[in-house]
C-alpha positions in Angstrom: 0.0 0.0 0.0 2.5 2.4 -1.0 2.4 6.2 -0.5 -1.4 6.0 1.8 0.1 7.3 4.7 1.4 11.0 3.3 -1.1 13.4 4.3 -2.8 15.3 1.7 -1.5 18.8 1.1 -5.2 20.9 1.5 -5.8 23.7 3.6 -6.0 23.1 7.5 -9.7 24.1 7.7 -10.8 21.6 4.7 -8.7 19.1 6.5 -10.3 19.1 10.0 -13.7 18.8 8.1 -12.2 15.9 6.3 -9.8 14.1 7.8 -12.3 10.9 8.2 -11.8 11.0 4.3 -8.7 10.4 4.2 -7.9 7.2 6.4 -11.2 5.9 4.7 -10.4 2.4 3.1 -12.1 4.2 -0.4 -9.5 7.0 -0.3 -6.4 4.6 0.4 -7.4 2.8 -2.9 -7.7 5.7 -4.9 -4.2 6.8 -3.6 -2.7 3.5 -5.0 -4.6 3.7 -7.7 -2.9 7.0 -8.9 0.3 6.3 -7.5 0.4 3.1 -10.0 -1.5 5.4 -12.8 1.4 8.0 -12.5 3.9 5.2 -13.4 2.7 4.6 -16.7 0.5 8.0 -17.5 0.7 11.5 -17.1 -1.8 12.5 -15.2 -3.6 16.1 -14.5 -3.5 18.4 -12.8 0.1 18.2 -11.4 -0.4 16.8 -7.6 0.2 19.7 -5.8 -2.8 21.2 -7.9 -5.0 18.5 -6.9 -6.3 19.9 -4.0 -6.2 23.5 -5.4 -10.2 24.3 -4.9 -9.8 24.0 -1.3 -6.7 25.3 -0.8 -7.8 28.7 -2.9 -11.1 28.5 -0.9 -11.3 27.7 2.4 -13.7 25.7 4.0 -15.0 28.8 6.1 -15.0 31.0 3.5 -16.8 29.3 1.1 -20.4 31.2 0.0 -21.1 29.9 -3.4 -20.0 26.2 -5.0 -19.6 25.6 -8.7 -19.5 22.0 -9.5 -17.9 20.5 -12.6 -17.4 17.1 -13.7 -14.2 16.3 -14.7 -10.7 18.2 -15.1 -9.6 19.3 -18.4 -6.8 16.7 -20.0 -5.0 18.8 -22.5 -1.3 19.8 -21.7 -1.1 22.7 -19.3 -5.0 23.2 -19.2 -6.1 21.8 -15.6 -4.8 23.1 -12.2 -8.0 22.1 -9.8 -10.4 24.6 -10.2 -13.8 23.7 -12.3 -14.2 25.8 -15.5 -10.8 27.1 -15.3 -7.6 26.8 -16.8 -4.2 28.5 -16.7 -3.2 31.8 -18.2 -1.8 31.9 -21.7 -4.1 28.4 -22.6 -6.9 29.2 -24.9 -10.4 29.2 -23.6 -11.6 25.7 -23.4 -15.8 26.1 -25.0 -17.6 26.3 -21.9 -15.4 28.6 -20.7 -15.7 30.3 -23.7 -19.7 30.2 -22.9 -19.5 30.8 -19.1 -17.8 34.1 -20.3 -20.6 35.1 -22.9 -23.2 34.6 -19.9 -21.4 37.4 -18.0 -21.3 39.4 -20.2 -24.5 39.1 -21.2 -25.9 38.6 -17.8 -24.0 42.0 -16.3 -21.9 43.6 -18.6 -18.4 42.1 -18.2 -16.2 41.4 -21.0 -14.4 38.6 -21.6 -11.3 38.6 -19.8 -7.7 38.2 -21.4 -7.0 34.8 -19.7 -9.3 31.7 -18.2 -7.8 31.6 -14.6 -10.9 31.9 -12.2 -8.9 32.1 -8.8 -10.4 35.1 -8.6 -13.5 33.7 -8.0 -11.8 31.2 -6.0 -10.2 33.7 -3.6 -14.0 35.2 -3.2 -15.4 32.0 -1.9 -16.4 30.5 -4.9 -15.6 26.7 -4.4 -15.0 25.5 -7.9 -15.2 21.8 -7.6 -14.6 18.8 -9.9 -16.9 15.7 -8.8 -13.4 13.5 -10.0 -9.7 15.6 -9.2 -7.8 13.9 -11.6 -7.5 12.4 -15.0 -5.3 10.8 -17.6 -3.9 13.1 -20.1 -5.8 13.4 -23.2 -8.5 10.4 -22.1 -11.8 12.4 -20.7 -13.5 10.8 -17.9 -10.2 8.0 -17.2 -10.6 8.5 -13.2 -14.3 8.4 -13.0 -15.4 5.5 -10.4 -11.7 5.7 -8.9 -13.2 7.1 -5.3 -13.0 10.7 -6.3 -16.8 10.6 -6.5 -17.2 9.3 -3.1 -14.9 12.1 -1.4 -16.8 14.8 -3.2 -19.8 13.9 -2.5 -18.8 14.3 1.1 -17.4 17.8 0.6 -20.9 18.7 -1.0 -22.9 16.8 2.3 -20.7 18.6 4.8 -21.0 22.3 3.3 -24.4 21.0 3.4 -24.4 20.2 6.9 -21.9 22.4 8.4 -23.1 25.7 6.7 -26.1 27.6 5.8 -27.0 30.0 3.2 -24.6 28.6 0.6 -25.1 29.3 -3.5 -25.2 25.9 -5.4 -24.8 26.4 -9.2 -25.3 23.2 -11.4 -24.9 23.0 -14.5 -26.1 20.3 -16.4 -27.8 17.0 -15.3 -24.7 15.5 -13.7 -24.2 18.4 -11.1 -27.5 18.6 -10.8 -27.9 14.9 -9.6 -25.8 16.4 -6.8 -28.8 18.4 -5.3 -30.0 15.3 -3.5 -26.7 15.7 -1.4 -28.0 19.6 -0.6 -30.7 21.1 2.0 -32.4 23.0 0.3 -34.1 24.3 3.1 -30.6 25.8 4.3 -29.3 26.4 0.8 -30.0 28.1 -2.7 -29.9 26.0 -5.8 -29.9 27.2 -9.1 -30.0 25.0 -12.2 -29.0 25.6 -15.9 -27.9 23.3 -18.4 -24.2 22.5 -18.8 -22.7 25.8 -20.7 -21.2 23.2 -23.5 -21.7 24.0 -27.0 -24.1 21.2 -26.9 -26.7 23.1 -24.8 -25.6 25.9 -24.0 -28.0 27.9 -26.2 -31.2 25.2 -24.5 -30.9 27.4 -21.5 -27.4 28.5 -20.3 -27.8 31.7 -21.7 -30.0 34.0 -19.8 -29.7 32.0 -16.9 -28.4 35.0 -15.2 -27.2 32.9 -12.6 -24.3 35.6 -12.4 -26.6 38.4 -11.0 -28.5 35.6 -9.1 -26.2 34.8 -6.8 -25.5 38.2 -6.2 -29.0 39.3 -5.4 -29.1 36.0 -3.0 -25.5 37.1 -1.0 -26.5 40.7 -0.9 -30.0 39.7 1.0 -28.1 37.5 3.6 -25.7 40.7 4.3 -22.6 38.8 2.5 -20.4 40.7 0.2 -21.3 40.3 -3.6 -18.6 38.1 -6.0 -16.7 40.6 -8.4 -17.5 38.1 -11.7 -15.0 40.3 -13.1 -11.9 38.3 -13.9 -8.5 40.3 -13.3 
């Protein structure tokens, strides 16, 4: 059982809310299992990126979630945050399309690179249901474990928190709403901003200005979509 014992490199407050997680038979596997995969693949994002969501956004400070499915398995794209990718890599299309909507929703332009730590740093928790994958094959870590520890994450904000912003795009975050109380929590639902739908009801969500409206009534601060 090689390499189950080093403890994960995630921010202290995400750690004492999941520490369970991590000496959970379910988790050890995974960790073999990508300590085996990295043998023989490359795998993304780089591990010290792997925790990245967290470690951007702390467990205490987080006020809206965003959840995504997978990472992004082109060179130099992924680096743990949903949606996002690194500066100087072109705009993957439904970032392309997450862009358009806040534009359209409140007036931002696009910005000059696809980095959303921004939004991170506000308390946006941008979460990928799996953390990892093999490069170039979508989907590769899927039913690995990473779907069980997620799930958690989204079950203790749940729990532990109240008046949290869940925005789920597409049918497979919004699956996730049976993990959510939705008499503690706001959920808004769109379909997945890929080209594929985008245009059935991604646009004019205004799930932008939304969330917004929904922090200002609870007396939080507002997210600045603007990407800088």
């Amino acid at each position: 059982m090689q390499d189950v014992k080093v403890k994960p490199v995630i921010e202290k407050s995400w750690f004492n809310v999941l520490k369970d997680e991590f000496e959970a038979d379910y988790f050890k596997k995974l960790k073999v299992f990508l300590t085996e995969e990295k043998k023989e693949h490359v795998v993304y994002p780089p591990g010290s990126l792997i925790f990245n969501a967290f470690n951007q956004t702390p467990f205490d400070k987080v006020k809206v979630v965003i959840l995504g499915q997978d990472p992004y398995h082109g060179p130099g794209q992924a680096h743990g945050l949903c949606f996002s990718v690194n500066p100087g890599i072109p705009f993957p299309p439904s970032l392309q399309n997450i862009f358009k909507e806040v534009k359209n929703d409140i007036g931002i332009n696009p910005p000059t690179h696809g980095s959303l730590e921004n939004w991170a740093r506000q308390g946006v928790l941008l979460l990928n249901a799996t953390l990892t994958v093999r490069a170039n094959q979508a989907g590769s870590h899927q039913k690995k474990g990473w779907e069980i520890f997620t799930d958690k994450v989204i079950q203790k904000l749940s729990e532990h928190k109240e008046g949290l912003v869940f925005l789920l795009w597409g049918n497979y975050a919004q699956a996730k709403s049976m993990l959510i109380d939705d008499t503690k929590h706001y959920i808004l639902k769109a379909v997945h901003p890929s080209p594929l739908s985008a245009s059935r009801g991604f646009f004019g969500c205004k799930h932008f200005s939304k969330t917004n409206e929904i922090l200002k009534s609870l007396g939080k601060n507002e997210i600045q979509w603007a990407i800088t």
